[in-house]
Phi, psi and omega in degrees: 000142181285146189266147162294117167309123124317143188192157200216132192254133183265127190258104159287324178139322187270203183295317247244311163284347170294303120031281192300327187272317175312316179303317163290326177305310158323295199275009165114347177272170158279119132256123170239147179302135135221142176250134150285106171259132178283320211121309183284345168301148181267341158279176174115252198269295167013295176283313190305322198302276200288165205261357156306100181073071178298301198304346191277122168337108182288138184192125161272125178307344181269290157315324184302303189319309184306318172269348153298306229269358184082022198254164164295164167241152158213132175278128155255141166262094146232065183296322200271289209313305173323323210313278200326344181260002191250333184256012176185061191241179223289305173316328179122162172267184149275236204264340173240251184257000197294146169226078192255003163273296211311309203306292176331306203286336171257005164293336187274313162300349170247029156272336179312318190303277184322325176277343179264020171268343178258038192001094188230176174262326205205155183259153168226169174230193167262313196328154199207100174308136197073355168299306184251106198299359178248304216265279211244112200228144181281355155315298200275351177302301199278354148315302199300324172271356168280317202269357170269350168095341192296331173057220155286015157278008175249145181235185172218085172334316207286310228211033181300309171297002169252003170233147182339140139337112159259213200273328193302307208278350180269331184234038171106314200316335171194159191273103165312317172286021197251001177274170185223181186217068145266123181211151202120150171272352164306119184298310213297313134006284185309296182302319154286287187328272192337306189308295189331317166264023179043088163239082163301315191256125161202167176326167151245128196297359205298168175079317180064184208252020176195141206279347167337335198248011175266087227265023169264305199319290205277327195289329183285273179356296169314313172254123048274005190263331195270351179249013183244014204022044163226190029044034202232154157208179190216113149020288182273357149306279148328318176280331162326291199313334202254342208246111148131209179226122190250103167239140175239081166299348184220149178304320189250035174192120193258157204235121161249144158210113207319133183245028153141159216314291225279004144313295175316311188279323172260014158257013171301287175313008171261325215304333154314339165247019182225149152288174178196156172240162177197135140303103170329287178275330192249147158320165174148189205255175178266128185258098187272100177271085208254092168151182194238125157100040196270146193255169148329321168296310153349278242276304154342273211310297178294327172310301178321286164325302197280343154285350170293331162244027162259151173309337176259029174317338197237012177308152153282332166233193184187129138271129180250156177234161200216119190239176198228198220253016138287345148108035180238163168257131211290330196178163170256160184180141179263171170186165214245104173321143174266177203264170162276022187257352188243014165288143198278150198248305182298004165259008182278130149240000000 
């Protein structure tokens, strides 16, 4: 009996591996999913939190994709192995903080890893020569597979027919003419494939899947990197960042603010690592302070803001409570909303 190939598909969540793995499935192999979490996805607790756009699925696309297509999934965590690829990589960034050949070359490199330890044969991808101008480029293919160790084995089902023979189509393992050379940033391909294989439902790519690539994203990142004078993050760093309104009116201290209840509920759970303000007397939102050695006038200025996005905006006072990074509240203090003409438009980051 002939033996069943294995593969092991990296599922980002959208169309393009969902696609790339149906195509193998058609041809008779096993597939199973892995996704890698950075930290950096853009679905997930974002969407769960607010209360913006109700109608979108809450869902993770990567599982949701594992259970159209009927394959396991395995979620891998490599927020702290990724750092080295967000802080120092070889290649270079794109137009923001994205380092998306390095993020491709080790992502693929660490499925070699899971495929020869779950002894599978060969990786498959999404990848569409020409879609993505830093990654995927017919340059950049064989960078990803020389320097991920993946060599041939890695294929790319959408756009296979414009690139070398690998080892699955050379020793049989699946019909090269059964592969496609869609390349280019045109969808429309994809979107007919998708129809053709009653794929009704899938992500929509705009925006693309990482905040790397985003540039109100990086720019909150970029000063946290100029005020901590390194190159470091934490988890709970990076999750901040997606979460609130980030103002740094003064150098040595930023102001985050929940920008609706259900923000407000989950930065709750910062509050142990933060000084924080709430409003008292008026309903509003939570005031996170990220910084040090803060005077009274500080302490002014944020109270002032955060009534300034409270219900009590047009108050003559507003009471604040001030609470300290044991998470109780220490004291109280009024204060005179600022107006909106005098939030500084450069303290927004």
């Amino acid at each position: 009996m002939t033996k069943q190939r294995k593969a092991v598909s990296l599922i980002s969540g959208g169309l393009d591996s969902m696609l790339s793995t149906k195509l193998m499935l058609d041809q008779g192999i096993h597939v199973e999913g892995i996704n890698f979490y950075t930290g950096f996805c853009v679905e997930g607790h974002t969407h769960a939190i607010r209360k913006k756009q109700q109608n979108k699925p809450k869902r993770n696309n990567s599982l949701w994709v594992a259970e159209q297509l009927g394959i396991k999934l395995h979620i891998v965590d490599i927020v702290d192995e990724y750092k080295d690829v967000v802080i120092n990589p070889k290649h270079g960034y794109g137009a923001h903080l994205n380092p998306c050949l390095d993020c491709k070359i080790f992502m693929v490199e660490k499925a070699k890893e899971w495929m020869v330890e779950h002894d599978f044969d060969f990786i498959i991808t999404g990848e569409v020569i020409g879609q993505r101008p830093k990654s995927q480029r017919k340059e950049t293919m064989p960078i990803i597979s020389a320097e991920s160790g993946a060599d041939d084995l890695l294929l790319r089902p959408l756009c296979g027919k414009n690139l070398p023979a690998t080892k699955p189509e050379i020793e049989g393992w699946i019909k090269r003419e059964n592969l496609l050379e869609f390349s280019g940033r045109n969808r429309k391909p994809q979107m007919a494939l998708a129809a053709k294989m009653g794929i009704e439902e899938y992500a929509q790519p705009a925006g693309g899947c990482c905040f790397l690539t985003d540039a109100n994203y990086t720019n909150k990142l970029k000063d946290l990197w100029a005020n901590r004078g390194d190159k470091y993050y934490e988890l709970d760093d990076i999750m901040l960042l997606k979460t609130g309104r980030h103002l740094r009116a003064r150098d040595h201290f930023k102001m985050i603010i929940s920008r609706e209840e259900g923000e407000t509920n989950f930065m709750q759970g910062y509050r142990s690592q933060f000084m924080w303000l709430k409003t008292k007397s008026h309903g509003g939102p939570l005031l996170l302070i990220d910084g040090k050695g803060l005077s009274e006038d500080d302490l002014q200025l944020a109270g002032q803001v955060l009534a300034r996005f409270s219900q009590g905006r047009n108050a003559d006072k507003v009471m604040i409570g001030l609470g300290d990074h044991c998470n109780e509240e220490s004291r109280e203090f009024e204060v005179v909303p600022m107006q909106a003409e005098d939030v500084d438009p450069e303290w927004y980051l």
